[in-house]
N, C-alpha and C positions, 0 to 999 in steps of 0.2 A: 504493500500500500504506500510508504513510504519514497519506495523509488518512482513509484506511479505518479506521485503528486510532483517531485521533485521534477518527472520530464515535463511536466505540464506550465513550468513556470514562466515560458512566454507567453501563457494566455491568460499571468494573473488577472488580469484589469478585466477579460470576459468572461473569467471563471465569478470574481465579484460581480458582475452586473448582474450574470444569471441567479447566484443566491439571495441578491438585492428583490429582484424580480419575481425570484418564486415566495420571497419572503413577503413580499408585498401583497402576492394575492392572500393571504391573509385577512385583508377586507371585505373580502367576497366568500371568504369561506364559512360553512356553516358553525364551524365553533366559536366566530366570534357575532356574525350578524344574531343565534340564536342568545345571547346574554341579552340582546335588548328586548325580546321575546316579552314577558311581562311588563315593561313599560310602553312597548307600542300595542297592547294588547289593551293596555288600561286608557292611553290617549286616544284610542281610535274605538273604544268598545266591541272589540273584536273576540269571539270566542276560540278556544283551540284549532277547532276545525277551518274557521274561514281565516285565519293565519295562517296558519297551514296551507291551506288552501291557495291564499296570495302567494307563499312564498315560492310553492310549488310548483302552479301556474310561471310562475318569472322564471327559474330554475328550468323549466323546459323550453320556454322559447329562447333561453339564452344557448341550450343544447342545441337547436336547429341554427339558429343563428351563426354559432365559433364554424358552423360545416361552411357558412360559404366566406364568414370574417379571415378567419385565422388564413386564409388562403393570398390573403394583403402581406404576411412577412414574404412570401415569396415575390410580389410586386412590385412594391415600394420600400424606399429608403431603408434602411433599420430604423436612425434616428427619429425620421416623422412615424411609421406608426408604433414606435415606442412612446413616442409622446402623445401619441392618439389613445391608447390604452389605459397609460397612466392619467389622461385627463378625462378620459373617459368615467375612471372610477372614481376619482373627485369629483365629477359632475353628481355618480349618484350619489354620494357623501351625502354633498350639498343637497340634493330634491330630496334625498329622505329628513334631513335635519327640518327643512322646510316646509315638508307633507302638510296640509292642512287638513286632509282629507284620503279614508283608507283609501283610496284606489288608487291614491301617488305611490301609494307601496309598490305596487307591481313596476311599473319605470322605473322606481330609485331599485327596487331590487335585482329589475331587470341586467342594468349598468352594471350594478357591482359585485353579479357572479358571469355578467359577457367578459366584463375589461378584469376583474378581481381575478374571481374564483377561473376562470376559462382561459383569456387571450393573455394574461403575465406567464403565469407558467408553460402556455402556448409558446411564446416569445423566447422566453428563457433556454427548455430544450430543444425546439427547433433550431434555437440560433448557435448553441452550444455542438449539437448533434453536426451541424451542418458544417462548424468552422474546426471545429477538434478533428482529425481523423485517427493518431496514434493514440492510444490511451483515452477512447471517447468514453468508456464505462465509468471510468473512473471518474473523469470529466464530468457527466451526469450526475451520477452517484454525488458529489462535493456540489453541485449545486442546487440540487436537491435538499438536499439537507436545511434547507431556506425554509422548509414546510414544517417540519417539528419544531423547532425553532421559534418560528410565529407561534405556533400552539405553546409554548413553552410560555413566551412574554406576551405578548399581546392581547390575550386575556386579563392580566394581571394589570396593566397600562389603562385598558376598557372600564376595567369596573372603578380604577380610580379615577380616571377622567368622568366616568358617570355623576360618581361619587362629588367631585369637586364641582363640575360646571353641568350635569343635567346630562339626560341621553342628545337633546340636539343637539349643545352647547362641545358637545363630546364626537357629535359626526361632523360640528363645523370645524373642529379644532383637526381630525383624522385629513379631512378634505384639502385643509392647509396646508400639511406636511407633505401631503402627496405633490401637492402646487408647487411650494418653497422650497422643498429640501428633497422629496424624492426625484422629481423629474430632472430638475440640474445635475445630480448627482449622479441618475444613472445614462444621461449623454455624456456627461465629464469621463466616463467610465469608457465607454465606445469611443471617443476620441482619443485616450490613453491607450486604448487596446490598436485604434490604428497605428497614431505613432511607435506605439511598441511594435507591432510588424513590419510598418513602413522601414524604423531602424536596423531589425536583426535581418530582413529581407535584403537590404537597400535596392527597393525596384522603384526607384524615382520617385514623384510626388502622388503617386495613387493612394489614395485613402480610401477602403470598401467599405468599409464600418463605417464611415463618416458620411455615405450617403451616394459613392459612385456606383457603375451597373457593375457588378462580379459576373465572374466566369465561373463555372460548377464544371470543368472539364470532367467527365468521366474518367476513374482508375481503370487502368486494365483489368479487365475482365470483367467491370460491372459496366451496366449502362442506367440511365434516371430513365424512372416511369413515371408515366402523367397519371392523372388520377381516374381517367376512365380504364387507363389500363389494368390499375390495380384493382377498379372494382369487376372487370372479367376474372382476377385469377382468384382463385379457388384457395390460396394459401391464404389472402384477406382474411376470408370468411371460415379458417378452419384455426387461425390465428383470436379472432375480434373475444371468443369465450371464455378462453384462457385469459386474456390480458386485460378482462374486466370484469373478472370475476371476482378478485380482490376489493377493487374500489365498492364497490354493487353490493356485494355478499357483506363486506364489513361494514360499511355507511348503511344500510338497514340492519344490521346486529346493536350497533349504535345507537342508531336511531328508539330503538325499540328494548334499550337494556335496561329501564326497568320492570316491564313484565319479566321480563327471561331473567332477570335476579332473584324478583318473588318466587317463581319458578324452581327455581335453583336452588330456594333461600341465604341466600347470598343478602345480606345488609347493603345499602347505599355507601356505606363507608368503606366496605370493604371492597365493593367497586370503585368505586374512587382511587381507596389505595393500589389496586393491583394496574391498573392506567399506568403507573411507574414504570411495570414488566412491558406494557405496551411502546412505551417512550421509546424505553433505553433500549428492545429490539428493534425497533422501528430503525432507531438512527444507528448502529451496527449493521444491520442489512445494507442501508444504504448505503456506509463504510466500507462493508465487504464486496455486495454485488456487483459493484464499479470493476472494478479490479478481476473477479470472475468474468464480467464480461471481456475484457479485455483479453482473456487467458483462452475461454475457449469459447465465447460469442452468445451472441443475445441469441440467435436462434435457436442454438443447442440447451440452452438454458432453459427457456420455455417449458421442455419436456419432462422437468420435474418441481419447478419452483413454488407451485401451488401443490407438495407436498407439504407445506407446515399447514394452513389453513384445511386441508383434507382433517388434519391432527385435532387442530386448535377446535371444527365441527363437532369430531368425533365426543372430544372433551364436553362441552356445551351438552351435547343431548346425553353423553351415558357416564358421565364421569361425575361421582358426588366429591360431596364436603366442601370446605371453602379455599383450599390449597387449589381447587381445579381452578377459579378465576383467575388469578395471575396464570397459570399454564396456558388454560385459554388467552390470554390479552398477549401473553408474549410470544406464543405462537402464530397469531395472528397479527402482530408485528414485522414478525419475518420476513412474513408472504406480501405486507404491504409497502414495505421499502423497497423489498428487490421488484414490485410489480413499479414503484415508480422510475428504479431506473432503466429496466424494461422497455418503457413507452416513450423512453427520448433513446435509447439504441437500437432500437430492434430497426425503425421503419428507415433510416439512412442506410443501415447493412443489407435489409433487403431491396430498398429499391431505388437507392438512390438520393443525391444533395438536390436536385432544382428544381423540382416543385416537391421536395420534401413539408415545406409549409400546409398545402394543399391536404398532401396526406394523412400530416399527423391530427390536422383539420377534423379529419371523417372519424379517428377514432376518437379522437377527443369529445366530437362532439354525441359519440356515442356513450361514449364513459357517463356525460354529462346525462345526458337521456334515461341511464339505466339508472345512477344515483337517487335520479326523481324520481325515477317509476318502483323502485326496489321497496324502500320502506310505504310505499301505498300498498302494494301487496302482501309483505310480511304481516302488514297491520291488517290487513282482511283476514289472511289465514288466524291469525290469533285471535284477530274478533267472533269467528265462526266457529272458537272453539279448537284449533290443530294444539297440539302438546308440544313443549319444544324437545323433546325427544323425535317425535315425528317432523316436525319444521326440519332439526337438524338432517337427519335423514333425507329428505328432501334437496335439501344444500351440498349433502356429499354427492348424492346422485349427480348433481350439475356437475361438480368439481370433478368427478370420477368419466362421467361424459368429456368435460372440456377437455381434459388430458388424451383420454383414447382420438379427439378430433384435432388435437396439434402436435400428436406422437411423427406422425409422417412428417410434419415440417420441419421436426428439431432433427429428427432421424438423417435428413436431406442436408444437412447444414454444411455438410462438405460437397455436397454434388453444387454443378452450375445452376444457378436459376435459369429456371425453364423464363424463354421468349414469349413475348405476349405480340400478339397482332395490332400492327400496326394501319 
């Protein structure tokens, strides 16, 4: 790991943008929009369900949306739609702080999981995936780590700014920073990053990062595919189950963990407490997975990495007493770090840097779509009565499915990718 990071040190200044960047969707993500939960619930008269309901609603049309947004890092500048992004989610800071009326909800929340929760971390490993070629797992993996991190502080930040100046007074003050301090900060970062290649290169005054048209030459042996190409091939779609099954399967286990502790009996505290095992695998996965990828590739990896999460199921429905919670969180940690650095190496190894944008587009925007739609159904089946014995069972089945449908593609990881019709 060590030596890994060390060959990586011409790309300090892109390697901080991207952890700036994934740290910043933090705004848009659900653990921290949901702390204001009970005050936007009490200023707007809103019960569970039609908050829910708002949030979920935005949360999906932001999913359809990153399918044809995120497809802009491949078109324009870096710099402008970075600053498109980042002002993007200041904008909905702002409209939410402002809301006078629940149905501004959905726009401000629209904003701040399209540009947050979606188009940052879009930005981040596309851009990272696309410029790292030696050592890109690793690459991932270190800016990644942006996301635990936010969860880490920014919670903690939230409830005192609440605390001190109100929930608006607290989304006006979020919205600033992103204006004043994050957006200068992370161009200042891209201009550092060109002059640090322009220097160690010395190819004359060209600056790519700074907003000129790049060249994506294809490596030998591989060529870039378009994105209609990818949606004829067949490894897409034998790939999309496995690589979001993570996000999906554990954002509705989450979503839904206090039935499944009562369940369990398992105490709120003691859930609380075991989150720690979740942390600290989370961010070791994503330490270690970097670096596995590097050694023998995102593809081949695939075909066992949603072995801990198979575990951490198995736990959840047949395993008692209160030592299974942390077993469960930390094994479901595992699975969740190395799936995110996964989804910034996989789709460069297979298909290519130039409209790698495009592509990471469709799954992302898929990831986004299943997150919504995942704890709407866990919540039906537990409503109608399923035991989470039986729930669990139901989850390994998918898990045990996605593997046997992306056994052939990890299996293939040495052979050529098959040609796609042009």
């Amino acid at each position: 790991m060590i030596s890994a990071v060390r060959g990586l040190g011409t790309h300090r200044y892109l390697l901080l943008f991207g952890f700036l960047m994934v740290f910043l969707s933090g705004h848009g993500q659900t653990f921290l929009i949901s702390l204001y939960g009970g005050e936007l619930r009490a200023t707007f008269d809103l019960s569970n369900a039609e908050f829910g309901g708002l949030y979920s609603l935005a949360t999906l049309m932001s999913g359809l949306l990153v399918i044809s947004v995120g497809r802009g890092v491949d078109r324009l500048p870096l710099p402008v739609f970075t600053a498109g992004v980042i002002l993007g989610a200041a904008a909905g800071g702002l409209l939410l702080a402002l809301a006078p009326l629940a149905w501004v909800l959905v726009p401000a929340f629209l904003l701040l999981r399209l540009c947050g929760q979606g188009l940052m971390v879009h930005v981040a490993q596309t851009t990272v995936g696309r410029r790292i070629e030696a050592g890109r797992g690793t690459a991932i993996s270190m800016v990644t780590v942006g996301f635990p991190t936010a969860e880490a502080v920014m919670p903690m930040v939230v409830v005192a700014l609440i605390a001190s100046f109100g929930w608006r007074g607290s989304w006006l003050l979020l919205a600033l920073v992103l204006v004043i301090v994050a957006l200068p900060l992370a161009l200042a970062l891209l201009r550092m990053e060109g002059r640090s290649i322009h220097s160690s290169r010395d190819r004359g005054s060209g600056d790519a990062l700074a907003g000129e048209e790049e060249s994506f030459d294809a490596a030998p042996g591989r060529r870039d595919w378009t994105r209609a190409e990818v949606l004829r091939d067949s490894r897409f779609y034998r790939i999309l189950p496995a690589l979001l099954a993570p996000p999906i399967l554990i954002t509705a286990l989450f979503f839904h963990q206090v039935p499944i502790a009562e369940a369990k009996g398992w105490s709120l505290e003691l859930v609380s407490t075991a989150f720690t095992a979740f942390a600290s695998t989370h961010v070791l996965s994503l330490l270690l997975s970097g670096p596995l990828v590097d050694r023998i590739g995102a593809q081949r990896l695939l075909g066992f990495y949603l072995l801990p999460l198979l575990f951490a199921l198995a736990v959840v429905g047949f395993v008692p007493g209160v030592w299974a919670a942390p077993l469960y969180l930390g094994l479901a940690g595992l699975c969740i770090g190395t799936a995110g650095t996964l989804m910034g190496a996989l789709w460069p190894e297979l298909y290519g840097l130039r409209h790698l944008g495009g592509i990471r587009a469709m799954a992302h925007g898929a990831m986004v779509l299943g997150t919504a739609a995942g704890p709407v159904l866990i919540g039906f089946l537990l409503d109608i009565g399923m035991n989470v014995p039986t729930l669990a069972l139901m989850m390994m089945a998918y898990i045990s499915v996605a593997i046997l449908l992306v056994r052939p593609v990890a299996a293939a990881a040495n052979r050529p990718a098959p040609s796609a019709s042009r």
